[in-house]
C-alpha positions as CSV (number, residue, x, y, z in Angstrom):
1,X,27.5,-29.4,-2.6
2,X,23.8,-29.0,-2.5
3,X,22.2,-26.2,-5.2
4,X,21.8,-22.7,-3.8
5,X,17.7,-21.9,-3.5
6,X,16.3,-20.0,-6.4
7,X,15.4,-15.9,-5.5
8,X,12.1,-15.7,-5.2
9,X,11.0,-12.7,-7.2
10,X,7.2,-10.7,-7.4
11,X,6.6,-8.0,-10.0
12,X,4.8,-5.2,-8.9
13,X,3.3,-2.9,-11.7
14,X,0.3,-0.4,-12.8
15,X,-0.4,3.0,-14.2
16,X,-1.2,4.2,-10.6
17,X,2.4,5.3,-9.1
18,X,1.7,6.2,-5.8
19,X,-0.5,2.9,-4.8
20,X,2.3,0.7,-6.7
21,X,5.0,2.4,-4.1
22,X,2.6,2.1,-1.4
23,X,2.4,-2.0,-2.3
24,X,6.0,-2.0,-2.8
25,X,7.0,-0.1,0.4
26,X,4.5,-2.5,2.5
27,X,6.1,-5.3,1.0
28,X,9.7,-4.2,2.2
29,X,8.1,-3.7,5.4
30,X,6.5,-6.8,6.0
31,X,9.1,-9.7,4.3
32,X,12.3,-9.6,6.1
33,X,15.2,-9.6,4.3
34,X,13.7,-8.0,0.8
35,X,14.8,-6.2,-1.5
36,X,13.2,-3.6,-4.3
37,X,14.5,-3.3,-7.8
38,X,13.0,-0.4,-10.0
39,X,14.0,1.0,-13.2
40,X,12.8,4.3,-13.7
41,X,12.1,4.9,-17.9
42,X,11.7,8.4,-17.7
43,X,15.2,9.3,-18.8
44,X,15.4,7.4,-21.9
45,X,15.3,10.8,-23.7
46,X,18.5,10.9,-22.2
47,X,19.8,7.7,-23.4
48,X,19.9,6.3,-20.0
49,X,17.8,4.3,-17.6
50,X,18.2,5.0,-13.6
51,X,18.2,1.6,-11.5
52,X,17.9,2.0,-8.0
53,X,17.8,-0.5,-6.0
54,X,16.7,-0.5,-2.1
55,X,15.2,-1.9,1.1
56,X,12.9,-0.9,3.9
57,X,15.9,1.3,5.4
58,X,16.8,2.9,1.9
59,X,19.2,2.8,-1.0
60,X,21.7,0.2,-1.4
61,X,23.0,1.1,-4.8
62,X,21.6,3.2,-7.9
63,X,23.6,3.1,-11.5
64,X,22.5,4.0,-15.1
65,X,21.8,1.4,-17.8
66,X,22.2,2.4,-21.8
67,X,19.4,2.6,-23.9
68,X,19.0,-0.3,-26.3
69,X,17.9,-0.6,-30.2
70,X,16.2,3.4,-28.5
71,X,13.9,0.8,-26.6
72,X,14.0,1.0,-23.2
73,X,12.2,-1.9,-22.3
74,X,14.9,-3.3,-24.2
75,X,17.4,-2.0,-21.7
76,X,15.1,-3.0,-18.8
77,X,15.4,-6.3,-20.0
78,X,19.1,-6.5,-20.4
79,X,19.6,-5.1,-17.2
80,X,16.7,-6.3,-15.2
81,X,18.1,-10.2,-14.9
82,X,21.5,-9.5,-14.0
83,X,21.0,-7.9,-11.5
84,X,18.5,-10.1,-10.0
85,X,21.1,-13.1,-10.4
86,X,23.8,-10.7,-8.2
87,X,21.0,-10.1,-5.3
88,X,20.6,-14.4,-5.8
89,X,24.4,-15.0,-5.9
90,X,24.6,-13.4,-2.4
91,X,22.0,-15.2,-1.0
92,X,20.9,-12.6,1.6
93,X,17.9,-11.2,-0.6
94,X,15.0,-13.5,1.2
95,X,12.3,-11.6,-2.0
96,X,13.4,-9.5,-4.9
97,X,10.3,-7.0,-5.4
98,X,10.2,-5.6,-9.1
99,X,8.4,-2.2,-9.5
100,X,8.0,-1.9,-12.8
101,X,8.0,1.6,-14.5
102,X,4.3,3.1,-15.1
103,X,3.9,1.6,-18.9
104,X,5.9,-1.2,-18.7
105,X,3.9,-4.5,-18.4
106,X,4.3,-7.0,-16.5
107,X,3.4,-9.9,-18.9
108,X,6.9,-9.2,-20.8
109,X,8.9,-8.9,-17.7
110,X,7.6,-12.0,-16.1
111,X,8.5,-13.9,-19.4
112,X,12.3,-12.5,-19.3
113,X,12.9,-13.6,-15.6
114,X,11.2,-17.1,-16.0
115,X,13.0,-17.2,-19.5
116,X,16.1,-16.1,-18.6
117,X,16.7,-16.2,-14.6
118,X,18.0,-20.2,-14.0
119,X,18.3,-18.7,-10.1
120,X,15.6,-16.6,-9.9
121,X,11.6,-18.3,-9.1
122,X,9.3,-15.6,-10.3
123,X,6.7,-16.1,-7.3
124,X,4.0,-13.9,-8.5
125,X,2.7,-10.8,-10.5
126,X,1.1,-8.0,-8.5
127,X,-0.9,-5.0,-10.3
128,X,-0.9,-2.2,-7.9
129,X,-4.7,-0.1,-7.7
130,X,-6.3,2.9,-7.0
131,X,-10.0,1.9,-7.2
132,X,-11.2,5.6,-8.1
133,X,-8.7,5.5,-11.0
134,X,-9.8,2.4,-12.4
135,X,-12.7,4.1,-14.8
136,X,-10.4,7.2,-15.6
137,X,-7.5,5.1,-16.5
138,X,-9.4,3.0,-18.6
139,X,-11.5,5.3,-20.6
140,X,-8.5,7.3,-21.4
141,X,-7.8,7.3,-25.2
142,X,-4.8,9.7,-24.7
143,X,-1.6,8.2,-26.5
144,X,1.4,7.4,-24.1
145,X,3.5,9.4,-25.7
146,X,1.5,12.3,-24.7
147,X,1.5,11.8,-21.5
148,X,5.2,10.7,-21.4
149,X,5.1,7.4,-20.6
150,X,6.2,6.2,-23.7
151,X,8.8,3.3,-23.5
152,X,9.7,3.7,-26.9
153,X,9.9,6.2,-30.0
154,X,8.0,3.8,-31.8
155,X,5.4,3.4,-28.6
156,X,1.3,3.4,-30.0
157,X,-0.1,2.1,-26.8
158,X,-2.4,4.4,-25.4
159,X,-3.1,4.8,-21.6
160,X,-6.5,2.6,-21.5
161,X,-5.3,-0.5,-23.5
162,X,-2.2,-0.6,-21.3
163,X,-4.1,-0.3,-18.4
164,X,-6.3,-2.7,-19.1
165,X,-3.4,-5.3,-19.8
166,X,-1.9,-4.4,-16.6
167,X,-4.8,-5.3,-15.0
168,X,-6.5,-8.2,-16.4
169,X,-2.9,-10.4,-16.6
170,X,-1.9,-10.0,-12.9
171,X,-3.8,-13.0,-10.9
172,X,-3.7,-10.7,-7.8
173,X,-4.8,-6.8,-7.6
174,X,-3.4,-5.3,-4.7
175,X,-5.9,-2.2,-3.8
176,X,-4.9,0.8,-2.0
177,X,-7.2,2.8,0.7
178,X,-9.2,5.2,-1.5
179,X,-11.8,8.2,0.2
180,X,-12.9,8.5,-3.5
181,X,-13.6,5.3,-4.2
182,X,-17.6,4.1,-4.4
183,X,-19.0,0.8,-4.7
184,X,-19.4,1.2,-8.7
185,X,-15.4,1.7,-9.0
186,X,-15.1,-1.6,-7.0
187,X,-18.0,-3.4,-8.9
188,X,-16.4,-2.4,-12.5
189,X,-12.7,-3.7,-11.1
190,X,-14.6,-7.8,-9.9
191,X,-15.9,-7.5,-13.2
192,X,-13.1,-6.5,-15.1
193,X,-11.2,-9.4,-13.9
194,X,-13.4,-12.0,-12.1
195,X,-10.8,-14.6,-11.3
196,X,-8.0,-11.8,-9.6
197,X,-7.7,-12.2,-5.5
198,X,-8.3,-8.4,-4.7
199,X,-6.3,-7.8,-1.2
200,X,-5.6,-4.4,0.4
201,X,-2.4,-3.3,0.2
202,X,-2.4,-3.2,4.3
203,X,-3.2,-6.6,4.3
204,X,-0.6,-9.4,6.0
205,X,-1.9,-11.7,3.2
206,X,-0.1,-9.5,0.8
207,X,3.0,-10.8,1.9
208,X,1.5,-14.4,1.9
209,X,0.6,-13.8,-1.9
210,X,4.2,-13.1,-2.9
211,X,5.6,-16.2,-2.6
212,X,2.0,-18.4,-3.8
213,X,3.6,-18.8,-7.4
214,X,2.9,-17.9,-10.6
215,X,2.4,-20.3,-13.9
216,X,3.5,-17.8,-16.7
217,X,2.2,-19.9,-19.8
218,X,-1.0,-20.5,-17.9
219,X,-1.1,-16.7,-17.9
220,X,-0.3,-16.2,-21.0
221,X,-3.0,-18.7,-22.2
222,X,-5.4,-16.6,-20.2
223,X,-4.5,-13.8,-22.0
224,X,-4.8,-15.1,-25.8
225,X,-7.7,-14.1,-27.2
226,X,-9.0,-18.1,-28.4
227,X,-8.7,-19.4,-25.2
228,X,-8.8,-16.2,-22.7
229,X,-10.8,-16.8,-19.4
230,X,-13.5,-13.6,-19.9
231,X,-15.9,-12.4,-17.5
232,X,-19.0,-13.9,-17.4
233,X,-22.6,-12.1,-17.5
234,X,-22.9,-9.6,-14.4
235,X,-25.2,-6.2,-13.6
236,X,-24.0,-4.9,-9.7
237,X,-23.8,-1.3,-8.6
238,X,-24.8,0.1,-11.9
239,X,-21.8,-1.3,-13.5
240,X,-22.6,-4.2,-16.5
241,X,-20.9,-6.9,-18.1
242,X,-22.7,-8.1,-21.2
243,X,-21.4,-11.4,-23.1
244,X,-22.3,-11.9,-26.5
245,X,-22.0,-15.2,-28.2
246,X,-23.2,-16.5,-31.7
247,X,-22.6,-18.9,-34.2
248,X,-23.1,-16.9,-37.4
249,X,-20.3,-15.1,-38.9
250,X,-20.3,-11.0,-39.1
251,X,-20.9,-8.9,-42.6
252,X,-17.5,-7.5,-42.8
253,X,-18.9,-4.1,-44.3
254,X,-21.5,-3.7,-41.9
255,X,-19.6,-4.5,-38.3
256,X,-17.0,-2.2,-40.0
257,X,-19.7,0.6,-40.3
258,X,-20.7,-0.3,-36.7
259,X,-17.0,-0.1,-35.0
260,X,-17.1,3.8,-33.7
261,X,-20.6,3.0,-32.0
262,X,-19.3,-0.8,-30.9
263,X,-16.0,0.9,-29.2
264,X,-17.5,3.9,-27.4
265,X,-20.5,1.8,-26.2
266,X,-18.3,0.2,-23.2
267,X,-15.4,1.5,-21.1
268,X,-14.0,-2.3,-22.0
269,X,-14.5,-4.8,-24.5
270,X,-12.5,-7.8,-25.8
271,X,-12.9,-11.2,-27.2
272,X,-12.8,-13.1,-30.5
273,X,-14.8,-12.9,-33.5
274,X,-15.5,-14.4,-37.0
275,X,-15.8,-12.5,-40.2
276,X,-17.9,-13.9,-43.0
277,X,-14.8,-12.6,-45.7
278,X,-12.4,-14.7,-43.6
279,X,-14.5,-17.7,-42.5
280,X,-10.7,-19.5,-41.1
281,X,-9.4,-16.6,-39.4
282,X,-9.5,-15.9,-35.4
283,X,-9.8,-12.7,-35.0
284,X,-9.2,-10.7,-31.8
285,X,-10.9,-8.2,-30.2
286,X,-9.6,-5.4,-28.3
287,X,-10.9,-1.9,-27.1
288,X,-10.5,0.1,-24.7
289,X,-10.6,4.2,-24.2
290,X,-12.2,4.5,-27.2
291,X,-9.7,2.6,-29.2
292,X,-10.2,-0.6,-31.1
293,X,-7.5,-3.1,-32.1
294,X,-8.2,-6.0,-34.1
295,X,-5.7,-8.6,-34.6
296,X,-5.4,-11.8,-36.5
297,X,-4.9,-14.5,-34.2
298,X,-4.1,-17.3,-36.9
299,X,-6.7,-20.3,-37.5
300,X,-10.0,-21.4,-36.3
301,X,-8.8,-25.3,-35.3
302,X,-12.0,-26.1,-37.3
303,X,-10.1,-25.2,-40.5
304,X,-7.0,-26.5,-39.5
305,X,-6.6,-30.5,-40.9
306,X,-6.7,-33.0,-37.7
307,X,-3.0,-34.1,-38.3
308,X,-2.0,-30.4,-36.9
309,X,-3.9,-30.3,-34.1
310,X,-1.2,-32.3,-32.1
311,X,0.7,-29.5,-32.7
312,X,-1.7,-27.1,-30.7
313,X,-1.3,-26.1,-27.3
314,X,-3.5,-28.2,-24.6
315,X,-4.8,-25.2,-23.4
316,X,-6.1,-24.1,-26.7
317,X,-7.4,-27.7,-27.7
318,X,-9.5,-28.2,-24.5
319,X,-10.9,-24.1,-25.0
320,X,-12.2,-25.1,-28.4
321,X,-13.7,-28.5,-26.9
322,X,-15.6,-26.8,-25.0
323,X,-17.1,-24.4,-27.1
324,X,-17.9,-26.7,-30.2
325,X,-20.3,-26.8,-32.8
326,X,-21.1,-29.5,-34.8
327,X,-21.5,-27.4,-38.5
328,X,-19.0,-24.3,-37.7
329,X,-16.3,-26.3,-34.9
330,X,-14.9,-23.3,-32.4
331,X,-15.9,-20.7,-35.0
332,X,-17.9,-18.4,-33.1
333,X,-18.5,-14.4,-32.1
334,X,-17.5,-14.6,-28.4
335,X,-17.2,-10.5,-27.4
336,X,-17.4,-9.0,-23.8
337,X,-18.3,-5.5,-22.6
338,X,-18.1,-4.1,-19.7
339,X,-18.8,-0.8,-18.3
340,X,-21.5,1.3,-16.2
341,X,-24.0,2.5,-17.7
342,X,-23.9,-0.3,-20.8
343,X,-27.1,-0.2,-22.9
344,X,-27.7,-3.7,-22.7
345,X,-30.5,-3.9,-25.4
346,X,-28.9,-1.3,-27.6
347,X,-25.3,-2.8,-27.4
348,X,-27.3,-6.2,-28.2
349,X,-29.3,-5.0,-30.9
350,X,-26.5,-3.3,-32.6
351,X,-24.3,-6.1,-32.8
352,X,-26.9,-8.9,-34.2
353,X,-27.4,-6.7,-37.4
354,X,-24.1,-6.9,-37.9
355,X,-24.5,-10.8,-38.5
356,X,-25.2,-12.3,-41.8
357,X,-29.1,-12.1,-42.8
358,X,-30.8,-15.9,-43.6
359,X,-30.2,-15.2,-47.4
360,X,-26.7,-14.0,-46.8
361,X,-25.8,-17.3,-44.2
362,X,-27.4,-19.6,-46.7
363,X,-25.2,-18.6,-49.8
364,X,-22.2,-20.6,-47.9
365,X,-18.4,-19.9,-47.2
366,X,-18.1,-19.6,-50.9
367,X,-20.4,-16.7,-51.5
368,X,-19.2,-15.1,-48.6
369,X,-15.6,-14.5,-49.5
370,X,-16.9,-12.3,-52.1
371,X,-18.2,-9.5,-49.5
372,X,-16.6,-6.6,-49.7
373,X,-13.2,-6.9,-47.6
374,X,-14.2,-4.0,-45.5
375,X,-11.8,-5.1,-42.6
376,X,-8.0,-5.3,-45.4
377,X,-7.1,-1.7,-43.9
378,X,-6.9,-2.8,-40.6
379,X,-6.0,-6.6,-40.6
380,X,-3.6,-6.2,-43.9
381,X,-2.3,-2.9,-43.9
382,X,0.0,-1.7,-46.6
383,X,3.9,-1.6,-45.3
């Protein structure tokens, strides 16, 4: 008895509701014999998740799921796989389409059905767009639990840096017809994420892209800040993409001092950076609405000894290869911004006097962990 086909699934996401339906709903339309799956969070006040799950003629079923650990991405992802293995089991479901609820994204989904779904083939990961909301989305500070789209009590994520996410880790953007929508909103979303295929949600190659595959630690690779694939230099339709990169590590006090300016200077900015306080230390860079995060991202490879470097991802080793130095190794300030209107030379300026001075660089690693550790509150905060 020959193995029954995995279900090939696609996850459709995005902060923009009505042009993820419209994706979803051409979809149905267009692959015979598919089937939606969504899971709407907005009940989880309730206790309860509502899953409904339908096809291009309407509901098949709807049930509730229990709220989990008062996460419900939790209960999304104890309920998500099951039922993706029944619609696989029956082996009439030709696509399983997963809208994902507004904040949910789709990085941690895709992980649970690849980690978890032995019949299911996670075929791709769609962000749904609205090109006029791309710039109001993204400069939006506003937490989520404002707005309500909190998936948890314990949810920080604002609306900008989980739209951003959304957008930069699906590999295609499906874009919805927009009347408000001008060639800056289309030149800020190819810069934003260089490498996505951007089709209209009309388009028969959507359907095409749904079952073209999807390589989710290649993705996840993409996404990590010492080996992410960032957008290169770029300056169309009034929208700018400035890439910064240097080989002398930052004063701690002084970038500190510089954050508020640093953050509101783009609509987006992201990549790594090296403090002098903390010569070994990745450090990630992450802003968006106004809001910075800064994360420690373990070691520069340069300071790791060369018998633990066969226990580094590829992926990682052949980033660092690239980008080596013979005195500081993959230590480096590599930071993107993008946005319209970017003050280049301003932006620029700003950030080299933020680097150590000649006297400062030439005192050594030694001298410069004595700099005051401006950077503790937000890398080691206090439990």
């Amino acid at each position: 008895m020959q193995n029954q086909p995995r279900l090939p699934v696609v996850i459709v996401g995005g902060l923009h509701s009505d042009a993820r339906r419209e994706v979803v709903d051409r979809l149905l339309r267009t692959v015979p014999g598919s089937v939606a799956l969504h899971h709407d969070l907005a009940t989880a006040a309730e206790g309860i998740l509502r899953r409904r799950v339908h096809d291009s003629s309407g509901e098949l079923s709807c049930g509730d799921a229990p709220l989990v650990n008062d996460c419900a991405c939790c209960a999304l992802r104890e309920d998500l796989v099951p039922e993706l293995e029944r619609l696989a089991a029956d082996g009439l479901t030709r696509l399983a389409i997963v809208e994902l609820w507004d904040s949910v994204e789709p990085k941690a989904m895709a992980e649970v059905v690849v980690a978890h779904g032995d019949a299911l083939d996670l075929t791709n990961v769609m962000t749904a767009v609205d090109p006029a909301l791309v710039l109001p989305y993204l400069t939006n500070g506003d937490d989520l639990a404002k707005v309500g789209l909190a998936a948890a009590a314990t949810d920080q994520r604002t609306v900008g840096d989980t739209w951003a996410r959304q957008l930069e880790y699906a590999p295609v953007l499906a874009l919805v017809d927009s009347d408000d929508a001008d060639d800056e909103d289309r030149a800020l979303l190819a810069q934003l994420h260089p490498t996505a295929h951007r089709v209209p949600a009309g388009s028969d190659e959507l359907a095409q892209l749904a079952f073209a595959g999807f390589d989710v630690e290649a993705a996840a690779a993409a996404q990590h800040p010492a080996c992410a694939r960032l957008p290169q230099e770029a300056d169309d339709a009034g929208v700018t993409t400035l890439v910064w990169h240097r080989r002398r590590p930052f004063h701690p006090e002084r970038l500190y001092q510089a954050l508020e300016d640093l953050c509101c200077s783009a609509a987006r900015s992201r990549g790594r950076f090296w403090l002098a306080d903390r010569p070994d230390t990745l450090l990630a860079w992450d802003a968006a609405g106004g809001a910075l995060c800064v994360e420690n991202a373990g070691p520069w490879l340069a300071s790791l000894p060369d018998a633990a470097w066969d226990m580094v991802p590829s992926m990682r080793r052949a980033a660092a290869a690239l980008d080596w130095h013979p005195e500081h190794g993959d230590c480096c300030q590599h930071l993107v911004f993008t946005s319209p209107g970017l003050d280049r030379d301003g932006l620029a300026q700003l950030l080299e006097s933020c680097l150590l001075t000649d006297d400062e660089y030439a005192a050594g690693p030694e001298a410069w962990r004595q700099l005051p550790a401006a950077f503790d509150s937000l890398l080691d905060p206090v439990p």
